[in-house]
Each structure stands twice: as C-alpha cells, then as structure tokens.
MDTraj code that builds the backbone (N, CA, C; nanometers):
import mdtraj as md
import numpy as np

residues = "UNK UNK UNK UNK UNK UNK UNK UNK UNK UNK UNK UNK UNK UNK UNK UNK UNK UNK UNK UNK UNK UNK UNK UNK UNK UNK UNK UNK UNK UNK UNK UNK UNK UNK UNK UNK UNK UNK UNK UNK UNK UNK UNK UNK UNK UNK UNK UNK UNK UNK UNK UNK UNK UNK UNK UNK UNK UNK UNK UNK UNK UNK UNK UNK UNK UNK UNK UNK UNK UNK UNK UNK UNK UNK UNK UNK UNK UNK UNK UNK UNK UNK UNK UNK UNK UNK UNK UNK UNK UNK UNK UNK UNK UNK UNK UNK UNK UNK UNK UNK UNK UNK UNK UNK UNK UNK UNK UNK UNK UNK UNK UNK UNK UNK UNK UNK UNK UNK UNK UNK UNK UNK UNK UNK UNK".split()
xyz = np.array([
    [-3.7513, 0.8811, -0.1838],
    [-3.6087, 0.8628, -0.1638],
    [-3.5626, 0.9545, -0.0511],
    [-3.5125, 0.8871, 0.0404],
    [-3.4544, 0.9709, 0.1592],
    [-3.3009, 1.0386, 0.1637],
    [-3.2512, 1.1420, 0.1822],
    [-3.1373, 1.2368, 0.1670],
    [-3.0635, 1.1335, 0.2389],
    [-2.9028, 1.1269, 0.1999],
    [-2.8350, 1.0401, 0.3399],
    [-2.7798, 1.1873, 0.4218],
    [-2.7031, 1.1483, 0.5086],
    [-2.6866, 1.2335, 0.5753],
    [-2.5456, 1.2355, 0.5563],
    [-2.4456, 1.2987, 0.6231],
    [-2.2813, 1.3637, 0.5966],
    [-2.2336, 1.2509, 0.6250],
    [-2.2273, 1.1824, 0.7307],
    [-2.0946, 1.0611, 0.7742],
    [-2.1848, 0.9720, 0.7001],
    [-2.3178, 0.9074, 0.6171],
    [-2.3199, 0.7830, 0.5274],
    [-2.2285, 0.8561, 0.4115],
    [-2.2103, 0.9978, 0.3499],
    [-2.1354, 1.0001, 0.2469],
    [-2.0041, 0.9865, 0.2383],
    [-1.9550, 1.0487, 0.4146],
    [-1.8232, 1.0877, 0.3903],
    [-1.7409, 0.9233, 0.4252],
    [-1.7826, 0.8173, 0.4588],
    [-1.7572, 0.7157, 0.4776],
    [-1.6370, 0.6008, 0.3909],
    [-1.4928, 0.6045, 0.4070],
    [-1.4039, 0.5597, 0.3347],
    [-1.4734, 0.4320, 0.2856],
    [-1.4403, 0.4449, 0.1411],
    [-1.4611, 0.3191, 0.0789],
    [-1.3453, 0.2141, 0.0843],
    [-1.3202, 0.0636, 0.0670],
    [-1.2565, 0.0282, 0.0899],
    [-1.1064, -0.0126, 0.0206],
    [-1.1207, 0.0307, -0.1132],
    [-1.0221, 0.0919, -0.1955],
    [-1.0301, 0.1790, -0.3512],
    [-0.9177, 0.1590, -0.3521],
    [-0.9076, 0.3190, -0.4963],
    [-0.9863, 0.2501, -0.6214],
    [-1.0240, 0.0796, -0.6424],
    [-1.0673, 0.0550, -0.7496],
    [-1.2442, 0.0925, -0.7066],
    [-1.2378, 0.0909, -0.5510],
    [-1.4266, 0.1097, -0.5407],
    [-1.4263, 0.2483, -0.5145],
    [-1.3309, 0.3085, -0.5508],
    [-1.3494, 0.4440, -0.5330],
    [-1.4306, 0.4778, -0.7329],
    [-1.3297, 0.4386, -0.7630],
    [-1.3571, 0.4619, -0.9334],
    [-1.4663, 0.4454, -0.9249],
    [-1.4962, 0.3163, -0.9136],
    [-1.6211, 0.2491, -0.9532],
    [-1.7451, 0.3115, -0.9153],
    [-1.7006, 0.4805, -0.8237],
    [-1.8553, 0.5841, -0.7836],
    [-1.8581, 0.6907, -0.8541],
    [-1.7262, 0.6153, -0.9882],
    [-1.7010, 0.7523, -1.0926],
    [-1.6017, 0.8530, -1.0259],
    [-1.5217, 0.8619, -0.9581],
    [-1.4022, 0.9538, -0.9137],
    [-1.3061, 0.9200, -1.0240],
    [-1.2246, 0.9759, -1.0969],
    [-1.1444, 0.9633, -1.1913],
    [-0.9906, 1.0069, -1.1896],
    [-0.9903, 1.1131, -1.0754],
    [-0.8616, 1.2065, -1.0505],
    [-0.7642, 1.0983, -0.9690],
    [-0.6436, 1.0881, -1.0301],
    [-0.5569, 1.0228, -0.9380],
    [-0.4722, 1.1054, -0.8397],
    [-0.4837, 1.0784, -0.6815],
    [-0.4230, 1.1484, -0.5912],
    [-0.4285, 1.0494, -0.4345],
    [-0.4229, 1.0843, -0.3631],
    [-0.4235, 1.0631, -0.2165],
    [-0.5424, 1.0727, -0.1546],
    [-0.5822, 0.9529, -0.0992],
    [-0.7264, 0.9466, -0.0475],
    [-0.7480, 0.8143, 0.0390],
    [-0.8395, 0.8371, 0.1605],
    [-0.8207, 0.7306, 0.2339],
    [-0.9008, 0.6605, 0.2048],
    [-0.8573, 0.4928, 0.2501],
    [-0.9668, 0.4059, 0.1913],
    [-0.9821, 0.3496, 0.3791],
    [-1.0741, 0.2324, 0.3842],
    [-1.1125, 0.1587, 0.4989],
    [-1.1359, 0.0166, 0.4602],
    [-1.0703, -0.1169, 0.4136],
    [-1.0655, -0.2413, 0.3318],
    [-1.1260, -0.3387, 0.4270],
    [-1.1849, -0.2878, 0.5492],
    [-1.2603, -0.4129, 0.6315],
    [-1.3426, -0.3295, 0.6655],
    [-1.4109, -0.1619, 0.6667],
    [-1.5115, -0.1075, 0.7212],
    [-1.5376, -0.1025, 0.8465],
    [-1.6316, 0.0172, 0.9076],
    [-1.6547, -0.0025, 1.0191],
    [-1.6025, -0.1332, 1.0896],
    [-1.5320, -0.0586, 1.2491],
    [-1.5033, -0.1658, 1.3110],
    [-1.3911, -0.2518, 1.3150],
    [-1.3241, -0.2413, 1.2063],
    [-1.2064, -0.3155, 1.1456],
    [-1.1005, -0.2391, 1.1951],
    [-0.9375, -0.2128, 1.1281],
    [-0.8702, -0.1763, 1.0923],
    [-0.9127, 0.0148, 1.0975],
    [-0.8167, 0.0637, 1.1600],
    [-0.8411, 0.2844, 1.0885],
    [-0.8444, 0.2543, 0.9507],
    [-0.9318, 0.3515, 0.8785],
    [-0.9014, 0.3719, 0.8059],
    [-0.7806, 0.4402, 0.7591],
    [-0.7116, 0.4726, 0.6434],
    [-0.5764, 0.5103, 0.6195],
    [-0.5254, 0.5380, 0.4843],
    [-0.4445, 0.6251, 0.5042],
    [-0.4281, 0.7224, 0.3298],
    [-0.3551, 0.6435, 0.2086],
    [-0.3849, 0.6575, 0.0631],
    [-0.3475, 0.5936, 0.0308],
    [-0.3121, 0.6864, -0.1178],
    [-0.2209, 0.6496, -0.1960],
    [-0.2190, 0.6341, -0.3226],
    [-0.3162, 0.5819, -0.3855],
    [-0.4323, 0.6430, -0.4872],
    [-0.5079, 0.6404, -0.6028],
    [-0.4285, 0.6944, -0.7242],
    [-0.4121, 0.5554, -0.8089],
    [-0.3738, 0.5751, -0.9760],
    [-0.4653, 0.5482, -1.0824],
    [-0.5035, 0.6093, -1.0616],
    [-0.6666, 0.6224, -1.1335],
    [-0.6218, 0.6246, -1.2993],
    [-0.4854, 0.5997, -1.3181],
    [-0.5030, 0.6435, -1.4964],
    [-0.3531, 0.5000, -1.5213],
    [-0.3250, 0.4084, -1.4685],
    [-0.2646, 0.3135, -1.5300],
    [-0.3307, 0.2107, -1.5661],
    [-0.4671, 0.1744, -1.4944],
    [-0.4955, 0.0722, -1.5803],
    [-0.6880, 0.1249, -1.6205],
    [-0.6978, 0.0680, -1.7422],
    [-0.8049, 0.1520, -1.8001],
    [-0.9625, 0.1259, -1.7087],
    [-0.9946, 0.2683, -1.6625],
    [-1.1332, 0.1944, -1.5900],
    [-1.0943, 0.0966, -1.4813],
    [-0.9622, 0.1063, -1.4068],
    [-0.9489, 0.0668, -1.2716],
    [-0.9057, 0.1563, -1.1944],
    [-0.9142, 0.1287, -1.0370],
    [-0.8395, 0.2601, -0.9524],
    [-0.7290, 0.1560, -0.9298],
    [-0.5875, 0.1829, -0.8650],
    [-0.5014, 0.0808, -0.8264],
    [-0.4716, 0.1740, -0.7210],
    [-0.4760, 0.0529, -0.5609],
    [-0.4213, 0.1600, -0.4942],
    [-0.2658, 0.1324, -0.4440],
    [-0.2169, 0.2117, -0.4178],
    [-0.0954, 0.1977, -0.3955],
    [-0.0214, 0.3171, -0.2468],
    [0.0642, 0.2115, -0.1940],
    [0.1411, 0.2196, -0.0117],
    [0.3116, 0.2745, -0.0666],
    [0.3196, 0.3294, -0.0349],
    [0.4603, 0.4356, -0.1118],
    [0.5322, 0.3867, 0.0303],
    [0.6554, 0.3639, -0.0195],
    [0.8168, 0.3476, 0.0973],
    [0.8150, 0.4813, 0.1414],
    [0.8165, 0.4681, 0.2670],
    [0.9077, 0.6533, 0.2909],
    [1.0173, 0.6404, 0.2570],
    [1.1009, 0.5271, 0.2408],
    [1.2629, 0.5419, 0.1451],
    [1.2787, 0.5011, 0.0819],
    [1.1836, 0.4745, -0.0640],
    [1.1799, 0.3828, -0.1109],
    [1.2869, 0.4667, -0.2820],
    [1.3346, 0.5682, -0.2558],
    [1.4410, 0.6056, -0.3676],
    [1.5703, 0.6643, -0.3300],
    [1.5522, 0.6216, -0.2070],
    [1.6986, 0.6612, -0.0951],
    [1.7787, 0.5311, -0.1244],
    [1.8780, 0.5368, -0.1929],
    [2.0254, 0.4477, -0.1887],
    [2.1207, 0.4385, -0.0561],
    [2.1506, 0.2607, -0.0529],
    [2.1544, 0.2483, 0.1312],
    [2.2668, 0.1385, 0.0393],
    [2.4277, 0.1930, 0.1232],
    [2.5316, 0.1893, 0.1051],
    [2.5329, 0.0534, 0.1970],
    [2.6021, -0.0895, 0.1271],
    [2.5819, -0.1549, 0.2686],
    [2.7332, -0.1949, 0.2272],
    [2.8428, -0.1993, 0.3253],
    [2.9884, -0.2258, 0.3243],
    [3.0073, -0.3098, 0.4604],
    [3.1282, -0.4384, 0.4502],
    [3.1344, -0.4974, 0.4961],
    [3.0704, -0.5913, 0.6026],
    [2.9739, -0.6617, 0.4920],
    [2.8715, -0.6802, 0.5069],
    [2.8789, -0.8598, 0.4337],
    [2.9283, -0.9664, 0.5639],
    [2.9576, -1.0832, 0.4372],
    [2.8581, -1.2186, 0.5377],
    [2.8183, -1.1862, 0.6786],
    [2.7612, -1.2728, 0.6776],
    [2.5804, -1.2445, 0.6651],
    [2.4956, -1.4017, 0.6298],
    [2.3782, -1.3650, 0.6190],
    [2.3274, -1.2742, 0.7408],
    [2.2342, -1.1985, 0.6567],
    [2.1673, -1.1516, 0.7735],
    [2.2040, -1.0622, 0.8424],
    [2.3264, -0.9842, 0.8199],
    [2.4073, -0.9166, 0.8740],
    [2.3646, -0.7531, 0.8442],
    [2.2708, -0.7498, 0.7523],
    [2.2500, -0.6344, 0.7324],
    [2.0489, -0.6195, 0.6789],
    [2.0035, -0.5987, 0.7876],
    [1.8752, -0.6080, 0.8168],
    [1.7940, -0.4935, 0.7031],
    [1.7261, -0.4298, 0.6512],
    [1.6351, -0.3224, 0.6263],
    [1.5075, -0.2820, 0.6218],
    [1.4613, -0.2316, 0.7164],
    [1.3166, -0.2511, 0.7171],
    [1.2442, -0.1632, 0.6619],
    [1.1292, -0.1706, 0.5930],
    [1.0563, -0.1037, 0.4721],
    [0.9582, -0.0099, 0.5987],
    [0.9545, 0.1429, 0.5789],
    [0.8625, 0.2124, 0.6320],
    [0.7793, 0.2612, 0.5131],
    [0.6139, 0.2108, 0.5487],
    [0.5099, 0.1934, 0.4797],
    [0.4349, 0.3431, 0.5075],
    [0.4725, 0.4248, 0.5481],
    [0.3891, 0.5763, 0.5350],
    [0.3053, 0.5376, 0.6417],
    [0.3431, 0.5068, 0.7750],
    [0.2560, 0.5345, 0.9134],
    [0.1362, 0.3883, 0.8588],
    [0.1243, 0.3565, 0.7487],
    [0.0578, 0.2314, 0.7451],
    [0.1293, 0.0872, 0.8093],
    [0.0260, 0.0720, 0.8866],
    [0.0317, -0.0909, 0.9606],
    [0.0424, -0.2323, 0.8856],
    [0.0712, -0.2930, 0.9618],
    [0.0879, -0.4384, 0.9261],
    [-0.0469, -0.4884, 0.8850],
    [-0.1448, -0.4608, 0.9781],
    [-0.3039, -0.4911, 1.0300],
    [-0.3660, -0.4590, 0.8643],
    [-0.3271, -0.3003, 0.8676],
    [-0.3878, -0.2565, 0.7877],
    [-0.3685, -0.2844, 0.6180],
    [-0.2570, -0.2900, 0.5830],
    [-0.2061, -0.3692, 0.4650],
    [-0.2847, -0.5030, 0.4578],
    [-0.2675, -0.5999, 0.5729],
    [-0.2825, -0.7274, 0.5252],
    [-0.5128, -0.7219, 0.4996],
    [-0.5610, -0.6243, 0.5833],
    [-0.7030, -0.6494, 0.5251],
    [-0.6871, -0.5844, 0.4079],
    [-0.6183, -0.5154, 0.3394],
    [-0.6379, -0.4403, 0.1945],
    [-0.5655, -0.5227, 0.1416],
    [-0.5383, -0.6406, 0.1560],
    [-0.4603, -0.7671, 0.0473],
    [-0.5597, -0.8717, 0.0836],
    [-0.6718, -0.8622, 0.1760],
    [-0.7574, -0.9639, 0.2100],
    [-0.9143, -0.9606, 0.1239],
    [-0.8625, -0.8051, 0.1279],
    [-1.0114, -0.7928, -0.0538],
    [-0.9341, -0.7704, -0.2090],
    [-0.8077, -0.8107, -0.1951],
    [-0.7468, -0.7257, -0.3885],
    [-0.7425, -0.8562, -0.3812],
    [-0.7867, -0.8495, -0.5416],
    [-0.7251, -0.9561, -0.6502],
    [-0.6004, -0.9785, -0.6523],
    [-0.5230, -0.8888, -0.6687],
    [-0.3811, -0.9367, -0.6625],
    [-0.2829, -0.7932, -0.6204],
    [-0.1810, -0.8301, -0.5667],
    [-0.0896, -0.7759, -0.4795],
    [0.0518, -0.7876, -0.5146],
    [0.1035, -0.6840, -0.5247],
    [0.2859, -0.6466, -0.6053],
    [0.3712, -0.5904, -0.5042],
    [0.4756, -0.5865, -0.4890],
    [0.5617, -0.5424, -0.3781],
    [0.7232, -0.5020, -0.4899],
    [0.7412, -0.3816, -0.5240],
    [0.8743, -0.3453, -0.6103],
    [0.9579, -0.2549, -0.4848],
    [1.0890, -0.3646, -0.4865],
    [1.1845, -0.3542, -0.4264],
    [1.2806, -0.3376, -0.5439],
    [1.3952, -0.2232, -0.5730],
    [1.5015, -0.1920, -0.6283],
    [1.5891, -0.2674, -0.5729],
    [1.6902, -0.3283, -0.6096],
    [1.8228, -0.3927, -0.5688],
    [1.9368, -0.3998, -0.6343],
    [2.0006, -0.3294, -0.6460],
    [2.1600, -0.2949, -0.7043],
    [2.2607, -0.3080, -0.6135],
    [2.3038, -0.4459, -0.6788],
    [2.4824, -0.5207, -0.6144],
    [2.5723, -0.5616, -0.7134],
    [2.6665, -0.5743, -0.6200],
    [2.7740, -0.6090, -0.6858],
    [2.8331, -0.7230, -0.6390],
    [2.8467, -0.8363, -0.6494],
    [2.8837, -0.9338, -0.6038],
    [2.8351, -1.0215, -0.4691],
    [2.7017, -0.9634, -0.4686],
    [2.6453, -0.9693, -0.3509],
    [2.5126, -1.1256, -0.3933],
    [2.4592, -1.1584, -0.2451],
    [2.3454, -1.2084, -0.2495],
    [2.2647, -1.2095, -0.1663],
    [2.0967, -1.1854, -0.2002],
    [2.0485, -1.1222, -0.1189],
    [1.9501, -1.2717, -0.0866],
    [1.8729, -1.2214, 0.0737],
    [1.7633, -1.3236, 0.0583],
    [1.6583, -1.2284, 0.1181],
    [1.5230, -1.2143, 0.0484],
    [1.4495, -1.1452, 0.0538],
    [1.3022, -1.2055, 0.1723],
    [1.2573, -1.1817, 0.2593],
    [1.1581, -1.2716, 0.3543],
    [1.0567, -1.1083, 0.3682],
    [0.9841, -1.0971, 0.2396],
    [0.8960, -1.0248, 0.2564],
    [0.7789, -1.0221, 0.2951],
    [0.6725, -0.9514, 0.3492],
    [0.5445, -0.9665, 0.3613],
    [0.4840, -1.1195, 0.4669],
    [0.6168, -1.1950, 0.5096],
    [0.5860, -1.2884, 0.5655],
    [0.5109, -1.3182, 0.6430],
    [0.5038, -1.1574, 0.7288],
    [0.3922, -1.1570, 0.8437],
    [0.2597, -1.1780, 0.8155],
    [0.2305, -1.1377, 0.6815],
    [0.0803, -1.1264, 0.6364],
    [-0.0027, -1.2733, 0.6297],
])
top = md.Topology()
chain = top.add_chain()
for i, resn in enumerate(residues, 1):
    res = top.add_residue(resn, chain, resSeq=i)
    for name in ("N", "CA", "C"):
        top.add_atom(name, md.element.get_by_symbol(name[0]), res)
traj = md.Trajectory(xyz[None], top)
C-alpha cells in the first residue's frame, strides 16, 4: 500500500454529505468542490452534520438573510427588486452543487401586509 501524498488528501470533496460519508461528524464550515478538479473553485460552505441522521447537509447562508427590508410605496410589479447575496458564492458554483444533490431547498422569509409578491428564483440555474 502506497502513502498518498498532502494535496491527494487535502483535496475538497464535493459536498458535506461525502464529507460524512469519510466519517467527519463535526458540523461547521468547510469547503467542498461539486464538479472536481477543473470545474467550478472550490468554495466554503455550511456542514450540518447533526439534522439529518447519518447525513451531512450542506448549506449557502444569505449575507442578509435576517436583515428586515422595509419596502414603502411600492405598488407597481416589479418595482422593488432584491437580490439574494450568497456569501461570495457564484451562480456557476451553486448550480454544479444542485447538479450532484438529490434535492435542493431555497427558505426565503416574507412578511406583508397587503402586499403581493412574485418570486422568479434560481431561474438562472
């Protein structure tokens, strides 16, 4: 059996559930790479290593995603745009880490009052 060497170990896996799956258990911040060499940077991520049993889930945090955004006089569509900042993560890079998961969630908060919204998320992907 031959030793590997530092960059075959230190080599991002391509997410937090194939992280588990080498026995890592601690949930924290860790980069994954979801197309490998060649693809996409690799890029940091949320590991929740303890919500679902014996899975990693990884997860892309809002940079404003608990900041309350006042929107006033505000009546035609479209009139009030908001765009989601994904933590320096790309478009590129999201859509190959939704090109290997089973399945994919997006929680948006929305509190109105007489309002209606139309939501055109993730469309790019």
């Amino acid at each position: 059996m031959s030793a590997k060497n530092c960059t075959e170990v230190n080599k991002a896996l391509p997410s937090c559930d194939a992280i588990r799956s080498w026995g890592y258990k601690k949930s924290g911040y860790m980069m994954i790479d979801p197309d490998g060499e060649g693809g996409v940077n690799p890029f940091q991520v949320y590991c929740d290593m303890d919500q679902s049993e014996g899975r990693g889930i990884t997860v892309i945090h809002h940079a404003n995603s608990e900041l309350p955004i006042d929107v006033a006089n505000c009546e035609e569509p479209g009139c009030f745009p908001h765009v989601i900042n994904y933590n320096g993560v790309t478009v590129a890079q999201i859509s190959a880490l939704m090109q290997i998961s089973v399945a994919c969630e997006q929680h948006i908060r929305y509190d109105c009052f007489d309002s209606k919204v139309d939501i055109a998320i993730l469309r790019k992907f």
